[in-house]
Backbone bond lengths (Angstrom), bond angles and torsions (degrees), N, CA, C in turn:
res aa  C-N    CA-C-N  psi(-1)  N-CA   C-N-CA  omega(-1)  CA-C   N-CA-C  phi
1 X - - - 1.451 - - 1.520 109.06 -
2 X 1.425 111.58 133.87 1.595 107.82 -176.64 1.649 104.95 -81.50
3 X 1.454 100.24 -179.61 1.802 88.14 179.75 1.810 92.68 -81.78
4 X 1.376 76.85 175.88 1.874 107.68 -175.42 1.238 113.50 -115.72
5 X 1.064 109.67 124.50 1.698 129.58 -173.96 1.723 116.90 -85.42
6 X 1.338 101.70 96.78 1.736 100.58 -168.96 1.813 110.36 -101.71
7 X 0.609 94.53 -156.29 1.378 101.87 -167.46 2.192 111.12 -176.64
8 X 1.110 85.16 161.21 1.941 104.39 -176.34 1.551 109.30 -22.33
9 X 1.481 89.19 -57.38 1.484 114.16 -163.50 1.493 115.12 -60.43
10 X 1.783 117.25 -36.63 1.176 149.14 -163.29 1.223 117.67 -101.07
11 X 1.163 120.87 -33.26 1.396 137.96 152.14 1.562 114.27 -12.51
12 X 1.221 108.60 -63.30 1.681 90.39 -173.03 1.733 113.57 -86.49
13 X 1.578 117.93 -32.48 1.148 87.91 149.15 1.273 153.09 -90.63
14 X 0.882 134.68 -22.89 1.503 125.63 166.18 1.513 110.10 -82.81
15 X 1.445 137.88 44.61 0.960 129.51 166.13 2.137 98.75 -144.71
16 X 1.222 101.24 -71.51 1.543 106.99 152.51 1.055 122.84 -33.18
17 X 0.780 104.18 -61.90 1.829 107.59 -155.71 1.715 120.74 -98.57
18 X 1.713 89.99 7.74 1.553 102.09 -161.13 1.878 100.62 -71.63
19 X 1.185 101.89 153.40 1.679 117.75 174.73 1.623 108.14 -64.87
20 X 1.342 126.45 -20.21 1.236 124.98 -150.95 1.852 107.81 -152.70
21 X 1.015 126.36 161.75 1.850 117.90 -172.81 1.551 90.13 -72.30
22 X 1.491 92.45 148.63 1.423 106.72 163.14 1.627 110.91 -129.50
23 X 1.274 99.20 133.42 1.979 111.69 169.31 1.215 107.40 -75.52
24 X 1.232 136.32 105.48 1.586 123.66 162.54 1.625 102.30 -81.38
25 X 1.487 109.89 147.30 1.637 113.54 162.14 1.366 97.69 -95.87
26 X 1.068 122.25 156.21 2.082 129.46 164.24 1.267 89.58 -114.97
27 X 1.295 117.04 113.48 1.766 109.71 169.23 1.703 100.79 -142.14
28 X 1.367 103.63 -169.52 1.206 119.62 171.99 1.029 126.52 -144.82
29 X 1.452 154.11 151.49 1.754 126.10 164.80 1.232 105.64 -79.74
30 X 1.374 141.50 -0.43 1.451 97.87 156.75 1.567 140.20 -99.58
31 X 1.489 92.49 30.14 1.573 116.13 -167.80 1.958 103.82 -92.10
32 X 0.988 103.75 122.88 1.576 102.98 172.77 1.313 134.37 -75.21
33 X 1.369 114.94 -28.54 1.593 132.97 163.39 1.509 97.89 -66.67
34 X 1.471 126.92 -63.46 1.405 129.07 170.18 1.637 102.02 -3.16
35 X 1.850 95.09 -82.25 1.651 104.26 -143.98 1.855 104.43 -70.27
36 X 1.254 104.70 -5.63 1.555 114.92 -171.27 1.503 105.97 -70.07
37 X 1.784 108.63 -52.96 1.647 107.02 -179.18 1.217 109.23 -60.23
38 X 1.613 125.41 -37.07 1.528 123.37 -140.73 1.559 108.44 -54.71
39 X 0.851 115.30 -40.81 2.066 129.50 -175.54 1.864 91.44 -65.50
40 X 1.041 125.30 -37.56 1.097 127.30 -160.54 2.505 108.16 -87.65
41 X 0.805 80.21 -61.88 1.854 94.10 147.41 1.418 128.16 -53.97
42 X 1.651 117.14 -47.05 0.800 113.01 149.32 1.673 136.96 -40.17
43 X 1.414 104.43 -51.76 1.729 101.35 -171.49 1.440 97.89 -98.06
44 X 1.384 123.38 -12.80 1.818 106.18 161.59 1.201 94.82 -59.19
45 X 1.584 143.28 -42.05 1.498 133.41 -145.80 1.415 73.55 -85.50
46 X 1.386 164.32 -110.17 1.128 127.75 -120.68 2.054 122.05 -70.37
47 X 1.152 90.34 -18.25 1.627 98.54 -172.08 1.699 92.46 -63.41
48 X 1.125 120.80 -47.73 1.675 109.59 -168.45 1.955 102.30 -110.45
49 X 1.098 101.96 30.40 1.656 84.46 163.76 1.170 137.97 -58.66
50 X 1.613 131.58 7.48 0.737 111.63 -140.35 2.037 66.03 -127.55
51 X 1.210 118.03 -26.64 1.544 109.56 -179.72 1.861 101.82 -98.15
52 X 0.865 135.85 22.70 1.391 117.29 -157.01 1.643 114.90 -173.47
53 X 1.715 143.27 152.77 0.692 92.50 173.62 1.783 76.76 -146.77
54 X 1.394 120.24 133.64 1.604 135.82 -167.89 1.279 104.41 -85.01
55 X 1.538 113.07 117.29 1.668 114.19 172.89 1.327 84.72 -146.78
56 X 2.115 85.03 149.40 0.996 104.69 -156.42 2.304 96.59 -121.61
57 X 1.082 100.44 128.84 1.525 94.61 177.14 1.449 106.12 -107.60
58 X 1.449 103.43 162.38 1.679 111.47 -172.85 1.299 104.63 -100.79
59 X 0.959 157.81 95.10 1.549 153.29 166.09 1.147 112.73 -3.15
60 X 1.634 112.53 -57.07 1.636 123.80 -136.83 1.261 86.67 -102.57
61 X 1.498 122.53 -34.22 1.602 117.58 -179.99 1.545 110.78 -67.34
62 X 1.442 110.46 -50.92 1.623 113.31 -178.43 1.415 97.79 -113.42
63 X 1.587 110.66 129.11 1.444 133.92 -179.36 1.300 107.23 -99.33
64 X 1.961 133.47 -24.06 1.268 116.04 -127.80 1.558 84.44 -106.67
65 X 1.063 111.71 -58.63 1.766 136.93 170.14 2.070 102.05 -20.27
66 X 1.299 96.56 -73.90 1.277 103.30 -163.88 1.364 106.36 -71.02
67 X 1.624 118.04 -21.40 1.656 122.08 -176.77 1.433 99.16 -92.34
68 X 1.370 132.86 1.78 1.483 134.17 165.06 1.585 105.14 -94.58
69 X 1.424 132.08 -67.12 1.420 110.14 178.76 1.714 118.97 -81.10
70 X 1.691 127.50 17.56 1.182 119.39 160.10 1.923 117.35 71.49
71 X 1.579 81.65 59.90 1.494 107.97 170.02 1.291 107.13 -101.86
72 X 1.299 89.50 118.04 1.949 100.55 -172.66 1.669 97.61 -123.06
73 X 1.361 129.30 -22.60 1.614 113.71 179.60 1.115 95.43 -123.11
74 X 1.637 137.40 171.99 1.167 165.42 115.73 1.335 137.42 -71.78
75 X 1.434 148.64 138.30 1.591 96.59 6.51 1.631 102.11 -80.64
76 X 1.194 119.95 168.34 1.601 117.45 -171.37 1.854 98.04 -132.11
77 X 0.832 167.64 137.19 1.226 168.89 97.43 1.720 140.92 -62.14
78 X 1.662 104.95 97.13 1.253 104.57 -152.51 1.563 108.82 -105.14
79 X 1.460 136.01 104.06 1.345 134.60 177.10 1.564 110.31 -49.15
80 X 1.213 124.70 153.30 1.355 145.42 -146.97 1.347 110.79 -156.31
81 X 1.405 118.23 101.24 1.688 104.39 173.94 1.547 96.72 -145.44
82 X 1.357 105.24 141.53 1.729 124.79 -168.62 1.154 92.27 33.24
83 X 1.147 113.42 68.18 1.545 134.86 152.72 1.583 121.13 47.69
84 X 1.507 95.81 33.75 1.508 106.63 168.54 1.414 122.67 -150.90
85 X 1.645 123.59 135.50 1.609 130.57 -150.19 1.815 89.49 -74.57
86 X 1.447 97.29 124.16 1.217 118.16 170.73 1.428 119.05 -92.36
87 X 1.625 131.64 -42.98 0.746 135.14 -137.39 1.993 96.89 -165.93
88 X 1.438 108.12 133.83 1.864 92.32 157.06 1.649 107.52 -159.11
89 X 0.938 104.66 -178.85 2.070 102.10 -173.53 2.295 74.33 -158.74
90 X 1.703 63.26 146.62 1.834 93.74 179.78 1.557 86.49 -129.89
91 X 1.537 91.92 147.73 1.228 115.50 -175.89 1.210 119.30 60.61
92 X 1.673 107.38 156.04 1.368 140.81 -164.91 1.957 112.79 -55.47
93 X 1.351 112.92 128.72 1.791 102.29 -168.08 1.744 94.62 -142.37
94 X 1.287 133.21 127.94 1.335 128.24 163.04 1.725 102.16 -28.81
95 X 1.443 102.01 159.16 1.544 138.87 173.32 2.023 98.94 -45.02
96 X 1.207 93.99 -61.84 1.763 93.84 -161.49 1.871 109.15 -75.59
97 X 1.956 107.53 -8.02 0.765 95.33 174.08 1.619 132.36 -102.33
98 X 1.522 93.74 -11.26 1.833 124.40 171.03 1.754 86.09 -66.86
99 X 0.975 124.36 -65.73 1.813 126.78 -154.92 1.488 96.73 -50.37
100 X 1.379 115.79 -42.15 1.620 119.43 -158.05 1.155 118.63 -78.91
101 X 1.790 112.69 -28.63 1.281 109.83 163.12 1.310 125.05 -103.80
102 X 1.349 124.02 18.16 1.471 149.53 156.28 1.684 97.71 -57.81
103 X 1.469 105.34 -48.19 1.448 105.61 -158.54 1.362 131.89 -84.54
104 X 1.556 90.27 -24.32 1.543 128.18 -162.85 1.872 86.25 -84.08
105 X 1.415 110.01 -40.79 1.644 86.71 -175.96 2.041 111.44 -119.01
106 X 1.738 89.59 43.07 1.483 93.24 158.92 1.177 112.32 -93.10
């Protein structure tokens, strides 16, 4: 499964309310660390679909979300389970090292 692209509106369910942890990314396109993980998130989102599920929010598209829990850098990635942030890492990390701590706090 590729990641899922949420937004303000969507936010509480598929992130809240989800059956299973969800990774949100906070990014932007004009962030350069951003566009570096995305390929890399991407194929964790299919390698672990089956524990996890990678969504990715736009900053610039949704303001309200990220200006409610106080996202001030990018890229930011905050784990989510029964609908509460467990876990997050800011900034840009190789493939084997995003996966490892994906795993370490499933």
């Amino acid at each position: 499964m590729a990641t899922k692209t949420i937004t303000d509106d969507s936010f509480e369910t598929d992130v809240l309310k989800s059956d299973k942890p969800v990774l949100v990314d906070f990014w932007a396109d004009w962030c350069g660390p951003c566009k570096m993980i995305a390929p890399a998130l991407e194929e964790i989102s299919e390698e672990l679909s089956d524990q996890i599920t990678i969504a990715k929010m736009d900053i610039m598209a949704n303001q309200q979300v990220p200006g409610e829990i106080g996202v001030q850098s990018i890229p930011l990635m905050i784990l989510y389970k029964d609908g509460k942030p467990v876990a997050q890492k800011l900034g840009a990390a190789p493939k084997t090292q995003l996966k490892s701590w994906i795993e370490g706090e499933l």
